[in-house]
C-alpha positions in Angstrom: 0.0 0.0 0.0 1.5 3.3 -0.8 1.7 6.4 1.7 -0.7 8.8 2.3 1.8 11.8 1.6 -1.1 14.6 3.0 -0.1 13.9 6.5 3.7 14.1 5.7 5.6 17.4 5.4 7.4 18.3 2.1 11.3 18.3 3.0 12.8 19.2 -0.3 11.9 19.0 -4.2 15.0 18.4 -6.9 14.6 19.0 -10.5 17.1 17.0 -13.0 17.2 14.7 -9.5 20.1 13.0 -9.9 20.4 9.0 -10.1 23.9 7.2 -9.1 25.6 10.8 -9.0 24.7 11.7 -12.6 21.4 14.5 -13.2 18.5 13.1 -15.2 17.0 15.6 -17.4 13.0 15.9 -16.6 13.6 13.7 -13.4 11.4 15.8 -10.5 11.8 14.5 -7.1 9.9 15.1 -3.8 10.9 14.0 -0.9 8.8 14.0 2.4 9.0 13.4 6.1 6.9 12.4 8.9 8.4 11.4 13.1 7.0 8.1 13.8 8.1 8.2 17.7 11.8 8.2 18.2 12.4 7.8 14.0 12.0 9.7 10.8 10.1 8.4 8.0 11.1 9.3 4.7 9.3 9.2 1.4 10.8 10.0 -2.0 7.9 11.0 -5.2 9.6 10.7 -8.5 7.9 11.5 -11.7 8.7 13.0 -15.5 6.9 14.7 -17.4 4.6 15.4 -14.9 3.4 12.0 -14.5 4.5 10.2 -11.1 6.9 7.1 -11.9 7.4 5.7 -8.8 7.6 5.9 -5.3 10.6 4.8 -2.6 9.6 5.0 1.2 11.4 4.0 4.7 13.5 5.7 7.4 16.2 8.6 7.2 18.0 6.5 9.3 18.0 3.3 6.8 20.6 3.0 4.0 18.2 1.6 1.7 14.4 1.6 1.2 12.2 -0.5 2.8 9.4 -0.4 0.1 8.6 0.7 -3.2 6.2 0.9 -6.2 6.0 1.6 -9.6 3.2 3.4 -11.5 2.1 1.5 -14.6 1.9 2.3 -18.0 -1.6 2.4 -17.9 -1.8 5.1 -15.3 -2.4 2.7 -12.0 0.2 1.5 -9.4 1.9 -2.1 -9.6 1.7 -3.4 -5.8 4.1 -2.3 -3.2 6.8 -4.3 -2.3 9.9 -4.6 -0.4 13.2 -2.7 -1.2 14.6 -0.2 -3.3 13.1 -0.3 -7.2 15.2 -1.6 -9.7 15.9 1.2 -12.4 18.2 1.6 -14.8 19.6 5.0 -17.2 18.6 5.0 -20.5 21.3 7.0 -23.0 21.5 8.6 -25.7 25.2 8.3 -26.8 27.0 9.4 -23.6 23.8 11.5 -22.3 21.4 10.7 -20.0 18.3 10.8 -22.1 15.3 9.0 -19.3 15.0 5.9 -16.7 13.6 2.8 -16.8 11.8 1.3 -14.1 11.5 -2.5 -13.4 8.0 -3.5 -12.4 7.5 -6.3 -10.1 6.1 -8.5 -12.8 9.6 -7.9 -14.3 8.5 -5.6 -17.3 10.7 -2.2 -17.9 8.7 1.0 -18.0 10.6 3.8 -19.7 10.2 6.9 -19.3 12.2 10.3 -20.8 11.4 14.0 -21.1 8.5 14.5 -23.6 7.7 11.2 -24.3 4.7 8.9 -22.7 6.1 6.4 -20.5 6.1 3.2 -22.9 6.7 -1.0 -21.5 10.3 -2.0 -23.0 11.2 -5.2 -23.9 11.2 -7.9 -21.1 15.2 -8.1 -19.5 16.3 -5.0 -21.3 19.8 -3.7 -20.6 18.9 -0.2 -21.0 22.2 1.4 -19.0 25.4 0.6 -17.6 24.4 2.1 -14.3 21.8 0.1 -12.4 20.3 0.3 -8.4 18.5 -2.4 -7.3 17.2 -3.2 -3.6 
């Protein structure tokens, strides 16, 4: 199930947000906070082109994330589950140029500045540079 982010505070937005060190153009990130007793909780909103792309929630004091989900290509949200997504940068040449987003199912969502997020081919290798959970 995915956080209610009304009840969280805003903590900081980053345009171009950055993915393993390196800015991805159209990439707009908001991250939130919330105390839950003696801990933060942390919530990060990532979407392109104005459309949300995912969603990575935990603790501030947590390497990783404990949960994520990815939206769909058809507009809804793949389940929740645990860890950090898997997502990998698409190029164009040497340039960052989008993401791609593994769903739980396994299927790659991409996504890039001006285009509608589109399903790529099942076990692309998209990027050198990959995060999983």
């Amino acid at each position: 199930m995915l956080p209610d982010l009304s009840g969280w505070t805003p903590h900081r937005t980053v345009l171009d947000a950055p993915f393993e060190g390196e800015p991805v153009p159209g990439l707009r990130a908001d991250y939130f906070r919330r105390p839950e007793g003696d801990r933060v909780a942390t919530a990060g909103r990532y979407a392109m082109a104005g459309r949300e792309l995912l969603m990575a929630w935990g603790y501030v004091d947590e390497e990783h994330c404990r949960h994520h989900a990815v939206r769909a290509a058809d507009g809804g949200w793949h389940e929740a589950v645990d860890g950090c997504p898997e997502v990998e940068l698409m190029r164009d040449g040497q340039a960052v140029a989008g993401l791609a987003v593994r769903t739980p199912e396994g299927e790659w969502i991409r996504v890039a500045p001006g285009r509608s997020p589109s399903p790529g081919p099942d076990g692309a290798r998209l990027a050198a540079k990959r995060r999983s959970g």
